[in-house]
C-alpha positions as CSV (number, residue, x, y, z in Angstrom):
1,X,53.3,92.1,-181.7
2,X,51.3,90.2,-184.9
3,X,53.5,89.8,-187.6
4,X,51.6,92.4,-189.5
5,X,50.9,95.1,-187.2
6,X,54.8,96.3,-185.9
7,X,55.7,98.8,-184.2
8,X,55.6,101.0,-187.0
9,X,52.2,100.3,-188.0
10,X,51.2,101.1,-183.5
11,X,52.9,103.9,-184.1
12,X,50.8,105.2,-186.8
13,X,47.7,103.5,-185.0
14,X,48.0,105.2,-181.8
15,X,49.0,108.5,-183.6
16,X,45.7,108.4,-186.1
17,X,43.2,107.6,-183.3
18,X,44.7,109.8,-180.8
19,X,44.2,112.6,-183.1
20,X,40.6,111.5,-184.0
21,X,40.2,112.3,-179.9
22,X,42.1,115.3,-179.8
23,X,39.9,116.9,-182.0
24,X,36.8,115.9,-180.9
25,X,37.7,116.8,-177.0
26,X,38.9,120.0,-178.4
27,X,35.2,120.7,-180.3
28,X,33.3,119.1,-177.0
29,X,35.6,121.3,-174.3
30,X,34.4,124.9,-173.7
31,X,36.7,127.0,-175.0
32,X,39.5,128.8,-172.5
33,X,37.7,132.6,-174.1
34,X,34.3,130.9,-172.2
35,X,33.8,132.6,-169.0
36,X,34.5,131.3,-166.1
37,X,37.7,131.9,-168.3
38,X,39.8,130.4,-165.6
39,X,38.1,127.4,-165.3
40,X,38.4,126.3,-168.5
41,X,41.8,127.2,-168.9
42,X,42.6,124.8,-166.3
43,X,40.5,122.3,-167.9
44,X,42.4,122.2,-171.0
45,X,45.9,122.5,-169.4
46,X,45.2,119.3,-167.8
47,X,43.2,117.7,-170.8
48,X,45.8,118.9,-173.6
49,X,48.8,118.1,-171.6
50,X,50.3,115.5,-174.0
51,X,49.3,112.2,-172.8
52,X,49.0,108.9,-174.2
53,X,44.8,108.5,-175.0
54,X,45.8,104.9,-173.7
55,X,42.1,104.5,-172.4
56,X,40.3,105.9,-175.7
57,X,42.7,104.2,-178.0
58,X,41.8,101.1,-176.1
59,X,37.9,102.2,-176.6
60,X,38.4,102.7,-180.6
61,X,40.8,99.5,-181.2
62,X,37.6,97.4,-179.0
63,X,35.4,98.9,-181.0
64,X,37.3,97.9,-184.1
65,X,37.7,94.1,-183.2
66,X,34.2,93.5,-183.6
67,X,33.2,95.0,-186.5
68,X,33.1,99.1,-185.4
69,X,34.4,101.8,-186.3
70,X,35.7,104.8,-184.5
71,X,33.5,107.8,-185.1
72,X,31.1,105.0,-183.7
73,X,32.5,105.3,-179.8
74,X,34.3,108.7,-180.0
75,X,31.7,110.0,-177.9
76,X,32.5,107.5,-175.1
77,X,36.3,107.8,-175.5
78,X,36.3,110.9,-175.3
79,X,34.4,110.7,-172.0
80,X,36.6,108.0,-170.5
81,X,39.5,110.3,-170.8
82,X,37.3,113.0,-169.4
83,X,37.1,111.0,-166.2
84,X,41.1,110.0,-166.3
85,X,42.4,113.8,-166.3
86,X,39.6,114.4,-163.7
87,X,41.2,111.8,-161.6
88,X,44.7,112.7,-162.7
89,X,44.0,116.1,-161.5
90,X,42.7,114.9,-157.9
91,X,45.4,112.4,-157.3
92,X,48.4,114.9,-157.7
93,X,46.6,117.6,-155.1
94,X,48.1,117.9,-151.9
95,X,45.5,115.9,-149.8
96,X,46.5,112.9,-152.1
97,X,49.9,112.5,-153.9
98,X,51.2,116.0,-153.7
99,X,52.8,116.2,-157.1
100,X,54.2,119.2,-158.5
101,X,54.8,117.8,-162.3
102,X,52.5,115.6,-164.5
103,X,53.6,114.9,-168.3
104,X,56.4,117.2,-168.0
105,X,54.8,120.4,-166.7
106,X,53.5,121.7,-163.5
107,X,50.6,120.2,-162.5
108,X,46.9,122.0,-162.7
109,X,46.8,122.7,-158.7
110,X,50.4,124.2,-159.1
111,X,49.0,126.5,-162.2
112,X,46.0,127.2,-160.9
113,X,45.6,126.8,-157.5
114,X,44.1,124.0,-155.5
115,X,40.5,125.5,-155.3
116,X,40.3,125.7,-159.3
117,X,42.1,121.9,-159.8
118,X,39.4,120.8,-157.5
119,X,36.6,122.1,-159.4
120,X,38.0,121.6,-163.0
121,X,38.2,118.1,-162.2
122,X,34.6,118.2,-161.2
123,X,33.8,120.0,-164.1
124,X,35.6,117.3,-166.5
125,X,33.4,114.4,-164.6
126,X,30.7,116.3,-165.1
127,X,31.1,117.3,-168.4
128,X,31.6,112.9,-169.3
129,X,28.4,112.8,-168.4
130,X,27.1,115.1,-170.2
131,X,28.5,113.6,-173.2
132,X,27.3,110.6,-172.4
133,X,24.1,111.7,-172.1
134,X,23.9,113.4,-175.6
135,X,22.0,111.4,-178.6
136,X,23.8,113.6,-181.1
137,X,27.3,112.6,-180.0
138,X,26.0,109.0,-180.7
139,X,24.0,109.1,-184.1
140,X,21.9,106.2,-185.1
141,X,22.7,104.4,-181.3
142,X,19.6,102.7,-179.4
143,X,19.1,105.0,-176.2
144,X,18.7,101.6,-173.9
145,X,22.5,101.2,-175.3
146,X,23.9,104.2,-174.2
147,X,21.5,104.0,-170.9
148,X,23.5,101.1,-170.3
149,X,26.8,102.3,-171.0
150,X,26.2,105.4,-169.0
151,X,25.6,102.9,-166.1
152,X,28.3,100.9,-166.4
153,X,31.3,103.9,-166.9
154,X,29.3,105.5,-163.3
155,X,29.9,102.3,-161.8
156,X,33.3,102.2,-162.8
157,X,33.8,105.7,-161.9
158,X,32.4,105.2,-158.3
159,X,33.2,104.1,-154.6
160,X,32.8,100.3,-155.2
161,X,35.5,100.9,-158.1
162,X,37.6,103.4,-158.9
163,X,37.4,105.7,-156.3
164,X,37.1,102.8,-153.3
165,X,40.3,101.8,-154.7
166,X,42.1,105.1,-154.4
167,X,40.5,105.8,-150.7
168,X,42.3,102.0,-150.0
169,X,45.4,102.8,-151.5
170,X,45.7,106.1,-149.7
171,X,44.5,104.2,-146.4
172,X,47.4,101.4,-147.1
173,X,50.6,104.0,-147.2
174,X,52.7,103.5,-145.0
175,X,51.9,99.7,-143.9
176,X,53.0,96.6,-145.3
177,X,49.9,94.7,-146.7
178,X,49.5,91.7,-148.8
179,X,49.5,90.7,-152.6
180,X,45.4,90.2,-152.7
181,X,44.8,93.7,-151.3
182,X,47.6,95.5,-153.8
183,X,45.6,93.8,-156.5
184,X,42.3,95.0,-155.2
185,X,43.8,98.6,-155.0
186,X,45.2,98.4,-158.7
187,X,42.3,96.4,-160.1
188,X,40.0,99.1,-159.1
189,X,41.8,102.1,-159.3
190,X,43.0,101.9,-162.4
191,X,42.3,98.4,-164.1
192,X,38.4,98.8,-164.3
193,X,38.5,101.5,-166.1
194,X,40.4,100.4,-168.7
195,X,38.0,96.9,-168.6
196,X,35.6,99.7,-169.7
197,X,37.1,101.3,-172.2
198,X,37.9,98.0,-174.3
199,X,34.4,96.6,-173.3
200,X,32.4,99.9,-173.6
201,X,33.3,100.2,-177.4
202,X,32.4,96.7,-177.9
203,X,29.1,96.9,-176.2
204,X,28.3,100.1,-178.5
205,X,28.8,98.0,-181.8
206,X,26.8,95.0,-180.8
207,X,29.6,92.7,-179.3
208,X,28.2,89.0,-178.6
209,X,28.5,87.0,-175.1
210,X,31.7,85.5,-176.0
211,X,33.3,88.2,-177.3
212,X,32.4,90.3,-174.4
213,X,33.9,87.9,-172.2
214,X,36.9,87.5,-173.8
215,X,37.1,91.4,-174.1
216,X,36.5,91.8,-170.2
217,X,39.8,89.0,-169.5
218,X,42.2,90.6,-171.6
219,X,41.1,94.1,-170.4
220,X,41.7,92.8,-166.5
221,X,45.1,91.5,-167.9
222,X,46.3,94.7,-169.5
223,X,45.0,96.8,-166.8
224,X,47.2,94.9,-164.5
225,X,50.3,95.3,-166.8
226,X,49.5,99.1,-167.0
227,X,50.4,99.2,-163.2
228,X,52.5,96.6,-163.3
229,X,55.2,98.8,-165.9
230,X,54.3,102.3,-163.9
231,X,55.3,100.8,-160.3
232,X,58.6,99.2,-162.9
233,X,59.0,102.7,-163.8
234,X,58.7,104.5,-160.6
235,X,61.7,102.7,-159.8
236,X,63.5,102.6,-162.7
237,X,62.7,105.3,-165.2
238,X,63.9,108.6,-166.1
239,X,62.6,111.4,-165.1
240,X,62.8,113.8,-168.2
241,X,61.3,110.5,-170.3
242,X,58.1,110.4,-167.5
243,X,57.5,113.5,-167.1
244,X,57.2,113.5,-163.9
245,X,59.7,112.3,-160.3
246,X,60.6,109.1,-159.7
247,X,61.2,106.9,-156.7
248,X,57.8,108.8,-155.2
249,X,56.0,105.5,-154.4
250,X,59.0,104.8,-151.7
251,X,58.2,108.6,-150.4
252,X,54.8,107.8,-149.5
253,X,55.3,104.7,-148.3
254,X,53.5,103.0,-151.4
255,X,53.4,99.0,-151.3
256,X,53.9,98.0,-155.1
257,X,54.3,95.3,-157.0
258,X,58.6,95.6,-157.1
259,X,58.2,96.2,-153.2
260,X,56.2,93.0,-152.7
261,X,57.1,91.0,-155.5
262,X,60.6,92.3,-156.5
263,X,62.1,93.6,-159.6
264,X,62.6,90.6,-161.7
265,X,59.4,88.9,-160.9
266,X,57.6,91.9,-161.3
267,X,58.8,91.7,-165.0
268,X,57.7,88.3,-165.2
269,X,54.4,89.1,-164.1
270,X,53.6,91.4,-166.4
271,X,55.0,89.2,-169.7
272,X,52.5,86.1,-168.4
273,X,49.6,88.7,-168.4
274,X,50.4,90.2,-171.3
275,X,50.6,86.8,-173.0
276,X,47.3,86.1,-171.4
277,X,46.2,88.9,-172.8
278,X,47.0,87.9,-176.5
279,X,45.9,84.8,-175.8
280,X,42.2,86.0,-175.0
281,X,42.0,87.8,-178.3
282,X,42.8,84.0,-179.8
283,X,39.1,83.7,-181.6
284,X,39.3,87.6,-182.8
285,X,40.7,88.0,-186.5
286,X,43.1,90.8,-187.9
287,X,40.9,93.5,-186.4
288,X,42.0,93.0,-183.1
289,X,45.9,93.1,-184.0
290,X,45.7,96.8,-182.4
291,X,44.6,95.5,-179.3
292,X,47.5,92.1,-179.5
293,X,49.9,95.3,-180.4
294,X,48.9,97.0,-177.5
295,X,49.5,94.9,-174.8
296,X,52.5,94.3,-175.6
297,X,53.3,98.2,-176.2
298,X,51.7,98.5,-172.4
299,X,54.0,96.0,-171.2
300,X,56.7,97.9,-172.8
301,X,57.0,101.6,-172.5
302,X,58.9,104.1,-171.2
303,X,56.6,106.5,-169.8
């Protein structure tokens, strides 16, 4: 981490900003008293369910490193991590992973049923959208801007991206495939959208070429190290610190990167992109320590 931004000062960071989302999910999310009543109870249970804001944070600290500030690109944060529980909700039904616990408590389909999980995690893409589409959520912001940016999180969010990569991953259980395509799987499933959030609050406060590009190679690194630590942790975490059972990936038949790659080299792996990372940021100043802090904090968590 920078010499001036410890873990102490992440800490605080991630705590701060996470709390800046909290409450403005918890203004923008109909509340559980609104009927259909059910609805939106399980939309909150899944939306307040105690997890990291990794993607917003990462949307606020971008935001930050060239000049921004964070009531700038709340409205996009808060629609990124829309879209995540939407998908968190949707991977942990029965037609896909079949989990019973997320974060520590049941999961929506287990609370609510399967038919309700289903549609609250339409609702919550729908409702990103929504957002997106709102000038008041984005005061003072070009239209053309947030016409672009709408663009680029539907792209992220669609069949070419995110969701091809979860139909390959489920279409890949059970056989051995190669390095390229687990990387395809990962880099689309999950590593494009966090490409976006770092990029997409840059792009809101006027990022230039080379910033963007530098932005977009550390946000492909870190994505990778994001999967990188949760296959890690899969095999070697605890359950009670995840939230969640372990050793699942070997249940289904998952290929991942300690499956392919090994334990150790999977470590390794994810220290040379998380240098690569850092080393990205190298023409940012202080106001990209959070990001430097956070891939390293990516690299290295528990849960």
């Amino acid at each position: 981490m920078p010499a001036d931004f410890g873990e102490e000062a992440l800490k605080a960071y991630l705590e701060s900003r996470s709390a800046q989302v909290n409450a403005f999910l918890d203004r923008y999310i109909p509340e559980e008293s609104r009927a259909p009543e059910r609805l939106h109870r399980a939309m909150r249970y899944s939306l307040f369910s105690g997890g990291k804001r990794v993607r917003p944070v990462l949307t606020i600290a971008g935001a930050e490193a060239v000049g921004g500030c964070a009531k700038d690109v709340l409205g996009l944060a808060g629609a990124l991590e829309l879209i995540h529980t939407y998908t968190l909700i949707h991977d942990d039904l029965p037609a896909l992973d079949d989990d019973d616990y997320r974060r520590g408590r049941l999961t929506c389909h287990k609370v609510f049923g399967e038919a309700v999980a289903v549609l609250a995690g339409d609702a919550l893409l729908t409702k990103a959208f929504e957002l997106l589409a709102d000038p008041r959520e984005f005061p003072g912001m070009a239209p053309e801007r947030l016409l672009e940016i709408a663009g680029l999180v539907a792209h992220t969010a669609g069949s070419t991206c995110l969701v091809g990569g979860q139909v390959v991953d489920l279409e890949s259980e059970g056989k051995e495939i190669a390095l390229p395509l687990l990387e395809y799987i990962h880099v689309n499933k999950t590593g494009n959208l966090i490409v976006t959030s770092v990029t997409g609050g840059a792009r809101l406060c006027g990022v230039s070429p080379g910033q963007l590009r530098s932005l977009t190679r550390y946000g492909e690194c870190v994505g990778l190290v994001f999967q990188i630590t949760d296959d890690l942790l899969d095999v070697l975490g605890e359950r009670e610190a995840l939230g969640k059972d372990t050793g699942t990936d070997r249940v289904r038949g998952k290929a991942t990167f300690p499956s392919l790659l090994g334990v150790s080299e999977s470590r390794n792996r994810a220290g040379e992109l998380t240098d690569m990372a850092v080393d990205y940021l190298a023409d940012f100043d202080e106001r990209a320590d959070p990001l430097r802090a956070l891939a390293v904090y990516l690299r290295d968590r528990d849960r």
